[in-house]
KEPAVO-704960 format. One record per residue: z negated, x negated, y negated of N, C-alpha, C, O in turn; residue in one letter. Coordinates in pm, whole numbers, padded with zeros to 5 digits, always signed. Each point is the difference from the previous one (the first is absolute). Last residue first. Layout:
N
ZXYZXYZXYZXYA...
//
This chain:
277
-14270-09915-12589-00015+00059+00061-00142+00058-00028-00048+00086+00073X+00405-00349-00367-00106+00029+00027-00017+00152+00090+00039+00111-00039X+00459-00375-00085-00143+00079+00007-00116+00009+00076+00002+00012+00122X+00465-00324-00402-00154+00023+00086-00059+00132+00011-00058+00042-00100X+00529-00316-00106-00071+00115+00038-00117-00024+00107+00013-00050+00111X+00266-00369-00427-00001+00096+00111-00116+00141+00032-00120-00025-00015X+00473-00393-00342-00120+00090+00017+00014+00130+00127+00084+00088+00020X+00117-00594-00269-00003+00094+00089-00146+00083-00020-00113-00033-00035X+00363-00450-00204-00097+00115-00004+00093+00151+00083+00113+00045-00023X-00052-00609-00134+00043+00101+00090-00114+00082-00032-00103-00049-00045X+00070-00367-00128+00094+00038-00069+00061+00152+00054+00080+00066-00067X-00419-00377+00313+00112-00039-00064+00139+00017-00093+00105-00064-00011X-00496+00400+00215-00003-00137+00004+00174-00062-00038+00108+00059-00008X-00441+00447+00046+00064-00099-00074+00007-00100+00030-00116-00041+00003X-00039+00534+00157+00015-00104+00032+00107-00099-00053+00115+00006+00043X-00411+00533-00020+00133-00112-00096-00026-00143+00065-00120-00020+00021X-00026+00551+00155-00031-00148+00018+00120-00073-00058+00115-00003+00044X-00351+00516-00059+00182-00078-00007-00058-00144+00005-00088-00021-00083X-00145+00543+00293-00006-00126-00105+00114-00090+00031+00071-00005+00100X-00280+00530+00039+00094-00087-00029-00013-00079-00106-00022+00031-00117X-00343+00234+00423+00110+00047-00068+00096-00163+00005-00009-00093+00080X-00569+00219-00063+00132+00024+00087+00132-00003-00074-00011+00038-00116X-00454-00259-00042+00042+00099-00017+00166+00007+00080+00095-00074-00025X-00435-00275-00055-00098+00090+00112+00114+00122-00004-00017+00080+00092X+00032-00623-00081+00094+00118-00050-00107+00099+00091-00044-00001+00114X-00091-00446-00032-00018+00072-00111+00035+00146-00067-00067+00073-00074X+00207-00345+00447-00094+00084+00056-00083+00052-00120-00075+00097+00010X+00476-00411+00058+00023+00106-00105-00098+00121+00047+00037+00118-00005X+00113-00722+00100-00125+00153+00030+00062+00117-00107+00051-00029-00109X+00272-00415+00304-00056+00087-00129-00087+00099+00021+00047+00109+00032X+00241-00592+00109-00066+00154+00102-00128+00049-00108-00107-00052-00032X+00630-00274+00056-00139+00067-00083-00007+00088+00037+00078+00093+00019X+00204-00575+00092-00032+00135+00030-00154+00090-00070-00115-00040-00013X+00352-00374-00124+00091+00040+00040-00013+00147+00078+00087+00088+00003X-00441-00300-00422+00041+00000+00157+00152+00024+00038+00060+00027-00104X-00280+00002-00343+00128-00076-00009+00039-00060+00192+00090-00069+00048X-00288+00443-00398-00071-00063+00126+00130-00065-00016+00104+00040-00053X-00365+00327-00295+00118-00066+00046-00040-00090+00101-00120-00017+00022X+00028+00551-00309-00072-00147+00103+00106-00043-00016+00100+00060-00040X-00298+00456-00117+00076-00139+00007-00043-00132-00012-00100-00053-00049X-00009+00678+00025-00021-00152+00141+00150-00088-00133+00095+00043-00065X-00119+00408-00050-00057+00031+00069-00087-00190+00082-00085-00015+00088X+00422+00291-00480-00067-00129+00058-00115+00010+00065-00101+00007-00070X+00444+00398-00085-00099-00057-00034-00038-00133+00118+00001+00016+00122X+00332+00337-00143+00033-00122-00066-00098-00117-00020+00023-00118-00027X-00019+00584+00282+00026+00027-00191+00048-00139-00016+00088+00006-00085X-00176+00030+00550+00084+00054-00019+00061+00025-00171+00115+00015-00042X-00420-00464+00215+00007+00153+00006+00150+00063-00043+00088-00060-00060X-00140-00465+00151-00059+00094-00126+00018+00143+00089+00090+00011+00083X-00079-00567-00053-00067+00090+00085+00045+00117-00138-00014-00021-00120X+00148-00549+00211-00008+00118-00113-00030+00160+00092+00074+00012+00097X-00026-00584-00048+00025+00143+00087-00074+00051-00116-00080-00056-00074X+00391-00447+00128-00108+00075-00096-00009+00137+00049+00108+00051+00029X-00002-00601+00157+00008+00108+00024-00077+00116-00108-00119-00015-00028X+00275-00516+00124-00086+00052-00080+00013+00196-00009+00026+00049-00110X+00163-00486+00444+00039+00038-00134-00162+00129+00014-00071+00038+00093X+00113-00256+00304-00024-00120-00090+00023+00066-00159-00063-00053-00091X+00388+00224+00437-00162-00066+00075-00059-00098-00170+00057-00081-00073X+00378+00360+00128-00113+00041-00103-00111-00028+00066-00099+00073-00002X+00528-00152+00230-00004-00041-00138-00094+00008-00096+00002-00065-00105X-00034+00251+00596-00015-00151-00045-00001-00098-00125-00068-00099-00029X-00008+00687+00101+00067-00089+00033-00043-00144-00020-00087-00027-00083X-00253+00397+00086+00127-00031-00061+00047-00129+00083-00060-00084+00068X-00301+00530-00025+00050-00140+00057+00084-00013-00095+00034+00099-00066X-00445+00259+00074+00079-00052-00065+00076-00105+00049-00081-00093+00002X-00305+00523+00155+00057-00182+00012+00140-00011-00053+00086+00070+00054X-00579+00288-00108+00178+00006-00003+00038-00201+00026-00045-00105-00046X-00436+00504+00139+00096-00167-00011+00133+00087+00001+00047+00102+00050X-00332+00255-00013-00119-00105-00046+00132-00124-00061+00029-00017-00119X+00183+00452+00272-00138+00051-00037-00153-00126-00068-00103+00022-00064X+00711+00123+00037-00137-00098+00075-00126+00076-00032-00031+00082-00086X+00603-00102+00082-00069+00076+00028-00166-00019+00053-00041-00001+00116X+00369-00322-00178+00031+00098-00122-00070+00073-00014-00043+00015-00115X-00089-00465+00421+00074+00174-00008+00007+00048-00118-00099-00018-00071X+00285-00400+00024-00028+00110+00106-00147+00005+00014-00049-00100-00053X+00481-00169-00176-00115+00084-00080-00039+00097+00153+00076+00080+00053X+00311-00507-00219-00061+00084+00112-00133+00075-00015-00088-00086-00009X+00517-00280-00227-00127+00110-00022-00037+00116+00120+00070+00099+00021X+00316-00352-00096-00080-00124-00013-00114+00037-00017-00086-00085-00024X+00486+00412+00066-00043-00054+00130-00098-00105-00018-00044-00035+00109X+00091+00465-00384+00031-00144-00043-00008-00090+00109-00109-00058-00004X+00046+00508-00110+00202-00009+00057-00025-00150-00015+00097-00074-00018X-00490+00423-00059+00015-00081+00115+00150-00064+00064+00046-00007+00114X-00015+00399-00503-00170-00034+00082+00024-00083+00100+00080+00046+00082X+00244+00259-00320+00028-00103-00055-00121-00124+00040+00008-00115-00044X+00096+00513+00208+00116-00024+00036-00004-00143-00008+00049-00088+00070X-00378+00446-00229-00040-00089+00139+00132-00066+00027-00019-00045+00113X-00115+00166-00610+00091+00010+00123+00004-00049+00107+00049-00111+00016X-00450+00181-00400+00118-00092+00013+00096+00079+00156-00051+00060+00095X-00152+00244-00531-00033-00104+00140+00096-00025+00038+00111+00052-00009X-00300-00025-00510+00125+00053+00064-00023-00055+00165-00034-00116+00023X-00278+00282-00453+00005-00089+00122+00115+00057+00074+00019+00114+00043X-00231-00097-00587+00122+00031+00107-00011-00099+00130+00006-00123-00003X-00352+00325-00347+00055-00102+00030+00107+00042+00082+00004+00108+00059X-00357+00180-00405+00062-00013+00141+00080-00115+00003+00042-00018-00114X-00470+00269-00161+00095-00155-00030+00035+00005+00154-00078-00016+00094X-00176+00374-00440+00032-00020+00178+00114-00088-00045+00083+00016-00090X-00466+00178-00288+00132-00070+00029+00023-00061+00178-00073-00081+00057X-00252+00412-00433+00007-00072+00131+00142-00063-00029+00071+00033-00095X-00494+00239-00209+00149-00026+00027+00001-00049+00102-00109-00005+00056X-00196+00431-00304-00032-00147+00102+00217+00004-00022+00090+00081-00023X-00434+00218-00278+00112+00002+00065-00049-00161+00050-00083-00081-00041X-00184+00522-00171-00048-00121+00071+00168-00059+00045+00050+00085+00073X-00340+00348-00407+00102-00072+00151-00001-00119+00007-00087-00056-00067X-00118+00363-00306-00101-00082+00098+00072+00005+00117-00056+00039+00103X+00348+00222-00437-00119-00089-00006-00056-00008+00116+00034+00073+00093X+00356+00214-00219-00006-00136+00101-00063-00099-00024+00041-00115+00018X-00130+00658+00071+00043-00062-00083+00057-00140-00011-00011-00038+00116X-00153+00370+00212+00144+00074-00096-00009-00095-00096+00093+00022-00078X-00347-00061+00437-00102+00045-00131+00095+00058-00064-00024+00090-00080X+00022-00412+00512+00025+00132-00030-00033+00077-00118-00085+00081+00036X+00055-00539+00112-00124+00073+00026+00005+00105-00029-00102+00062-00032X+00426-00505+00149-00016+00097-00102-00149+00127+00056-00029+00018+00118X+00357-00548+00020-00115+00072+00071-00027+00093-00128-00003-00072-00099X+00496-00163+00192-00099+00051-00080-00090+00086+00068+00031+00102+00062X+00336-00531+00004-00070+00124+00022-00101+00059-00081-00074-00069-00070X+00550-00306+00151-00130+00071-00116-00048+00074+00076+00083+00044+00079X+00273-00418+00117-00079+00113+00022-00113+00021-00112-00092-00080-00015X+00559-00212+00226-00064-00016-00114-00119+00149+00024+00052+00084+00072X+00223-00397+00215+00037+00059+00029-00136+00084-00125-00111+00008+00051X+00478-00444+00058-00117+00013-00051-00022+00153-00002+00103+00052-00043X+00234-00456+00278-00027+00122-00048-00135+00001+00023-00071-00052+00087X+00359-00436-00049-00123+00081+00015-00007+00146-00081-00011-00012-00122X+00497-00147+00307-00131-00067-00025-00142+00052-00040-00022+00116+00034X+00454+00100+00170-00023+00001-00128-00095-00084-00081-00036+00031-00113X+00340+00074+00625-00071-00057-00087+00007-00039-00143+00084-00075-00050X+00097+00488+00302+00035-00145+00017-00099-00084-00076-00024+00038-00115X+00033+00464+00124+00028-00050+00179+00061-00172+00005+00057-00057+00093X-00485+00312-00355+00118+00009+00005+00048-00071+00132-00054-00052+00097X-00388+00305-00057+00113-00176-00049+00093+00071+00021+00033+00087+00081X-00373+00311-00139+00085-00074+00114+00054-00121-00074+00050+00016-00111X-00507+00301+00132+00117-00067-00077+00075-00045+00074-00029-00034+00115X-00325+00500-00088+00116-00112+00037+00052-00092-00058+00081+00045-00081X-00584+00224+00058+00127+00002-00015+00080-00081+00081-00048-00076+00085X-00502+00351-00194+00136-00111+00047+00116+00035+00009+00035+00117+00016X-00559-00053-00286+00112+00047+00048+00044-00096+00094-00050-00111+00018X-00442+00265-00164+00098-00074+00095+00127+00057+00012+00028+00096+00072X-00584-00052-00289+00135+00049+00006+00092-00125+00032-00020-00116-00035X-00538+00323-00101+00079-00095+00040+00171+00050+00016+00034+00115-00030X-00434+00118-00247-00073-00168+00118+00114-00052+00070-00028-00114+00038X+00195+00595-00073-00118-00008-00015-00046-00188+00019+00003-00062+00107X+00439+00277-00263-00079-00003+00156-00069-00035-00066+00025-00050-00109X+00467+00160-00105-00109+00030+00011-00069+00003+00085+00032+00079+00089X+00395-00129-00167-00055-00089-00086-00137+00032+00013-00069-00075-00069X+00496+00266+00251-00112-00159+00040-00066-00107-00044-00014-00121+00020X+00282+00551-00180-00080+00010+00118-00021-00108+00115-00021+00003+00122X+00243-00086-00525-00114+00093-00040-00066+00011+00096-00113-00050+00005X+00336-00336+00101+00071+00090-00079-00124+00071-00025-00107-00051+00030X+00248-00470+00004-00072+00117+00049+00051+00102-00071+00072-00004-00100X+00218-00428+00150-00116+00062-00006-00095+00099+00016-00001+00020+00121X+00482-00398-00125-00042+00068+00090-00173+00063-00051-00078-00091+00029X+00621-00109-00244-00144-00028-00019-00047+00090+00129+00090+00070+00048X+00352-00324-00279-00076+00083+00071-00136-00002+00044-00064-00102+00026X+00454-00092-00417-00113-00056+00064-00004+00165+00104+00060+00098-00043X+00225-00189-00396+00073-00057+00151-00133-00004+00105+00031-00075+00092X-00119+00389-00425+00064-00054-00016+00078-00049+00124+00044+00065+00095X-00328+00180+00052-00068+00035-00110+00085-00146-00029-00035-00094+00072X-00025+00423+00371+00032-00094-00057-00032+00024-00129-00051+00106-00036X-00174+00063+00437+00097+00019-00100+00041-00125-00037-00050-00104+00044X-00295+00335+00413+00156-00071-00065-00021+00048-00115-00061+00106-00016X-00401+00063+00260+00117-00001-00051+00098-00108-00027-00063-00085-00064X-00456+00307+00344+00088-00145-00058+00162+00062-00018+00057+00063+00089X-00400+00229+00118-00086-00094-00089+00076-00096-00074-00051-00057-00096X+00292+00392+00385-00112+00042-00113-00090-00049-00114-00035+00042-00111X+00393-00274+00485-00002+00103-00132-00057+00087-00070+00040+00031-00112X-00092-00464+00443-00067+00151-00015+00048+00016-00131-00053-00039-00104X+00255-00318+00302-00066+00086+00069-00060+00107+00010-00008+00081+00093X+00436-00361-00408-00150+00069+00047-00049+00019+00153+00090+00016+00082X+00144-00466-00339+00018+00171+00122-00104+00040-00028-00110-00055+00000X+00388-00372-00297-00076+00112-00001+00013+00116+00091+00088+00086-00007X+00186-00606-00053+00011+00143-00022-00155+00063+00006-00068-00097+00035X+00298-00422-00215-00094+00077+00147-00026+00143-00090-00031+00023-00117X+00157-00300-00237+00004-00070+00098-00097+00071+00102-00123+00004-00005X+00271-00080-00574-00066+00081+00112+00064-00002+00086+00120+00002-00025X-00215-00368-00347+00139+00097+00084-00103+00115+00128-00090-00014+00082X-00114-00379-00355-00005+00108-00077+00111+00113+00074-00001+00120-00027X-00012-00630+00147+00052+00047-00143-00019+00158-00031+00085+00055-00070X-00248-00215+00506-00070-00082-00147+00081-00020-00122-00041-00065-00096X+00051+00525+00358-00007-00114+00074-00047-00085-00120-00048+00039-00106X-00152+00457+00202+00133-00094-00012+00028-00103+00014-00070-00046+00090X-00177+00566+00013+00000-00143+00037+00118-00057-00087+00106+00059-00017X-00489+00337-00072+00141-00061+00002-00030-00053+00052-00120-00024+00018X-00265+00380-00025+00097-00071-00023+00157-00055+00003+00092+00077+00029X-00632+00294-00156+00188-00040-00026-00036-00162+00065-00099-00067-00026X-00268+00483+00043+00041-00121-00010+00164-00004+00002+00081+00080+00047X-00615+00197-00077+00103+00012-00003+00084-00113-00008-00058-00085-00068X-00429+00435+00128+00062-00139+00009+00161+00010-00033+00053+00111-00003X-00541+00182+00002+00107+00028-00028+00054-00151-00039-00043-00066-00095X-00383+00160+00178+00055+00141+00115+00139+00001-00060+00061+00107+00011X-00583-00438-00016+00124+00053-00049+00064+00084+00062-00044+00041+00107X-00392-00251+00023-00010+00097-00120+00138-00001-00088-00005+00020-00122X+00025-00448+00390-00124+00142+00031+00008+00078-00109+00039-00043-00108X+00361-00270+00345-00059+00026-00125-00135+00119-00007+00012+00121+00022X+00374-00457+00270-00058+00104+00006-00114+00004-00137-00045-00104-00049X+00584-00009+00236-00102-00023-00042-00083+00094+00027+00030+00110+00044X+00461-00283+00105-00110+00065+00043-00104-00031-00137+00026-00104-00062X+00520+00089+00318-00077-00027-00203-00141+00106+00011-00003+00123-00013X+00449-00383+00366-00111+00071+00005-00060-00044-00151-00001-00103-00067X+00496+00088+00358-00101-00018-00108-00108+00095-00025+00007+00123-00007X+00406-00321+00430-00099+00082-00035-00107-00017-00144-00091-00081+00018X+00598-00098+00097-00106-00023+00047-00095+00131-00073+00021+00066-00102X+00534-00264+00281-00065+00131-00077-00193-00052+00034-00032-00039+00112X+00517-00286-00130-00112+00080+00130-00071+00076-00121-00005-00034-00118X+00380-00255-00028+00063+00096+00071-00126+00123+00066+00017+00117+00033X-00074-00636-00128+00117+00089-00047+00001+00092+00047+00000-00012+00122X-00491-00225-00093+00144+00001+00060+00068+00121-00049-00044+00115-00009X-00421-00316-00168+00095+00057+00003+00072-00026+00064+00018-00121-00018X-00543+00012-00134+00150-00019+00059+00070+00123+00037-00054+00106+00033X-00425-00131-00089+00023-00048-00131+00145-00094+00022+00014-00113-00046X-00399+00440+00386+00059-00094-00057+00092-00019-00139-00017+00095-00077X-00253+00245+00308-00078-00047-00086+00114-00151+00023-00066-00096-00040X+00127+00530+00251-00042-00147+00083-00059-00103-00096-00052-00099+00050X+00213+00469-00269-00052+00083+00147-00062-00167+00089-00110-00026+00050X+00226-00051-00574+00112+00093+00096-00109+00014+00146-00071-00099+00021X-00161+00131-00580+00110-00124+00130+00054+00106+00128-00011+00119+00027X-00429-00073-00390+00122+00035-00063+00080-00125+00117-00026-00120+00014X-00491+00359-00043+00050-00085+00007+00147+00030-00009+00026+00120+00013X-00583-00068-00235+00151+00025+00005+00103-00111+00057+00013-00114-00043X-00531+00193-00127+00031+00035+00081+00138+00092+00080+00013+00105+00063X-00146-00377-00523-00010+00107+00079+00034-00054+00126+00066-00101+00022X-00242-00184-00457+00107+00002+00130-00052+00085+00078-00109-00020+00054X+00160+00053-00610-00093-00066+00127+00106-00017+00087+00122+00007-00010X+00030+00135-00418-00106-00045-00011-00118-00072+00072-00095-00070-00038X+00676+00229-00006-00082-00084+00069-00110-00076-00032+00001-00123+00002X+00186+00436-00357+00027-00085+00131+00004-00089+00057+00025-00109-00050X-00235+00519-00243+00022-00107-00013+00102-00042+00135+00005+00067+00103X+00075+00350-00360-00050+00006+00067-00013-00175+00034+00109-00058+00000X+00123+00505-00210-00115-00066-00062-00130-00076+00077-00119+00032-00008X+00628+00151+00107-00112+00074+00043-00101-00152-00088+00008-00118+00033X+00476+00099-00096-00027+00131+00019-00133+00056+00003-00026+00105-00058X+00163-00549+00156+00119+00063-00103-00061+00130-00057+00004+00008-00123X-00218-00248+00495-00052+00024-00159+00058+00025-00066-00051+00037-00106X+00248-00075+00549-00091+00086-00005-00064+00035-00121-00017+00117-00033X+00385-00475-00041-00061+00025+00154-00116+00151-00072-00029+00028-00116X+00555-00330-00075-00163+00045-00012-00075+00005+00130+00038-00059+00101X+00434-00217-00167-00051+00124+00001-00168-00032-00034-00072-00100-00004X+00367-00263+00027+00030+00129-00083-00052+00095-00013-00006+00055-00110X-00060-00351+00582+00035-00023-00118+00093+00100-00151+00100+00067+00027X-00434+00172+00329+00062-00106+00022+00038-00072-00126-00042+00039-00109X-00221+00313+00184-00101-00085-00035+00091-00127+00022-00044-00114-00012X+00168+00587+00087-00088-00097+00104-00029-00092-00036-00050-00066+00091X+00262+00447-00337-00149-00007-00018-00039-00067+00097-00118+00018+00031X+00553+00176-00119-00015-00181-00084-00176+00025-00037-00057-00012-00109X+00202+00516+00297+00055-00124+00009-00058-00128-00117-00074+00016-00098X-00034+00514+00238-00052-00118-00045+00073-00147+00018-00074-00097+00021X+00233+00673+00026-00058-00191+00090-00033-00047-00088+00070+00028-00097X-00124+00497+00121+00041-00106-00067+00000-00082+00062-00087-00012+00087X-00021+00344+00228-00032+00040-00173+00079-00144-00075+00043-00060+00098X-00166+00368+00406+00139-00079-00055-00073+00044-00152-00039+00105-00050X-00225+00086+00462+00023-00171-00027+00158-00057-00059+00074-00082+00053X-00279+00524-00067-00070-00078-00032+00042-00133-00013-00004-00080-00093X+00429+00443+00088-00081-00099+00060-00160-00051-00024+00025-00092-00078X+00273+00479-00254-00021-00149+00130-00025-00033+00038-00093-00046-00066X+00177+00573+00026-00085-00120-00066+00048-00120+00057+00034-00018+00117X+00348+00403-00223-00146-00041+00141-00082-00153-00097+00033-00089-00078X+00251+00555-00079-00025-00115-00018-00094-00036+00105-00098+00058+00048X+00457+00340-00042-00107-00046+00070-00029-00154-00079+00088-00082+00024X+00306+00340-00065-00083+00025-00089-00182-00023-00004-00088+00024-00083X+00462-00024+00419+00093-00085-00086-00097+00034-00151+00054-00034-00105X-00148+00306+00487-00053-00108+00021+00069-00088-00070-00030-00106+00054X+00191+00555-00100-00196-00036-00030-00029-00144+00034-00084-00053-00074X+00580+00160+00121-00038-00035-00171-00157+00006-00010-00062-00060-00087X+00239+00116+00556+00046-00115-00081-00037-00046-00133-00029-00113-00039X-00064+00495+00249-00140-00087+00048+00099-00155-00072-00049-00096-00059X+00338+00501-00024-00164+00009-00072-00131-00122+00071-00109-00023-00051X+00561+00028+00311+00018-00022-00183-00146-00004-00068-00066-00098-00036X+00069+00236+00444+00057-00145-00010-00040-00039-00089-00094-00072-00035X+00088+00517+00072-00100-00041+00003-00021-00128+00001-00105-00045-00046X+00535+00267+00036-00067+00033-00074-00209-00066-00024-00063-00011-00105X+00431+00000+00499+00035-00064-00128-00043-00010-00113+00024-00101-00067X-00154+00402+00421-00087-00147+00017+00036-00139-00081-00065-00102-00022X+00245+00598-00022-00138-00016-00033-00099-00132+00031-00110-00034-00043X+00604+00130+00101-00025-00017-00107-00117-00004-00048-00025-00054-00108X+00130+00111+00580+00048-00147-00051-00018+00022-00142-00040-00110-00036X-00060+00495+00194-00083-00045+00054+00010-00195-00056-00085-00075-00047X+00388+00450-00017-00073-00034-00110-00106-00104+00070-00030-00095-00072X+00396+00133+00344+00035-00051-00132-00117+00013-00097-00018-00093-00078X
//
């Protein structure tokens, strides 16, 4: 019994010493800085730091991991925010994404929570640096996550301030840069919906030099339109032939992957899948 009262007793006393313990915070947790990406309404980096923007062109690059400029619903992509700067040692950056009415649109991941933080800041969320990643010598690189939303939102914009600073404690002789990332929505087509047109014959799908085109009898003589584009949307090739059969070089295409072949005639339009081997 006393033995149970003496460890009851010490409970207690480490209960009330450490309930009197202030712990420091965090280095890396200090204020957010929010409505500083330079988006619409908001300010950017000079809000604050006395600083021109965008006086030259650094050596800075701002886009998703594959450096394209599209979106699919729903897919999470890699963001990269690099510059490099000589004789600096202290960087820093905010952004948003929203859509073209200003709506904020696609989530925010960290990867490295040390260097990069979440908040929000009205209806908007924001993703940026934190204290303890704010500081390298000549150069610096964060990355992140965005994810599309999960239905198409038309073109999202993905807004970015940074600030190159020279450490001094003060917020003279900084430097802020802007950017803007312009994403498109590429929705892919449904193989369900690819090659259902029996008056159209497209082979090989799968090519490395020639693709041959046939059509039916009704479209001997009519005026045929082909449209080429890449996976973003982009126009890649277009032609027309008004042959009944069309044998098409594509020994041009130097880059592997997937392309959509549109084919128009008489009011009909189909589009079929290709990949480049």
């Amino acid at each position: 019994m006393k033995a149970a009262i003496t460890i009851l007793f010490f409970l207690v006393a480490w209960f009330i010493f450490s309930s009197s313990i202030t712990y420091a915070p965090s280095p890396c947790d200090s204020p957010f800085v929010g409505d500083h990406s330079g988006a619409p309404g908001e300010t950017d980096c000079s809000g604050c730091h006395i600083s021109p923007v965008n006086p030259d062109t650094p050596d800075l690059y701002f886009g998703l991991d594959s450096n394209q400029f599209y979106y699919i619903p729903g897919k999470s992509y890699l963001v990269h925010v690099r510059i490099n700067r000589l004789g600096h040692d202290k960087f820093g950056f905010v952004c948003t994404s929203l859509d073209s009415i200003n709506r904020a649109k696609g989530t925010f991941g960290l990867i490295d929570s040390i260097a990069t933080r979440k908040f929000s800041s009205g209806n908007r969320t924001y993703i940026s640096h934190t204290p303890c990643g704010a500081d390298s010598i000549n150069s610096i690189h964060w990355t992140f996550n965005w994810k599309a939303p999960v239905s198409n939102s038309g073109n999202l914009k993905i807004y970015m301030s940074l600030l190159v600073a020279d450490h001094d404690h003060t917020i003279l002789g900084d430097t802020t840069y802007t950017r803007i990332l312009t994403l498109k929505p590429n929705i892919p087509i449904n193989s369900d919906d690819l090659n259902n047109f029996v008056f159209v014959k497209v082979y090989p799908t799968t090519f490395s030099n020639l693709i041959r085109i046939e059509f039916d009898n009704q479209f001997l003589y009519k005026e045929k339109q082909f449209t080429i584009k890449d996976i973003s949307g982009r126009i890649i090739e277009s032609f027309s032939a008004m042959d009944q059969t069309v044998i098409h070089s594509l020994s041009d295409f130097q880059n592997q992957g997937i392309y959509f072949l549109q084919i128009k005639c008489m009011g009909s339009k189909q589009a079929y899948k290709l990949i480049k081997q």
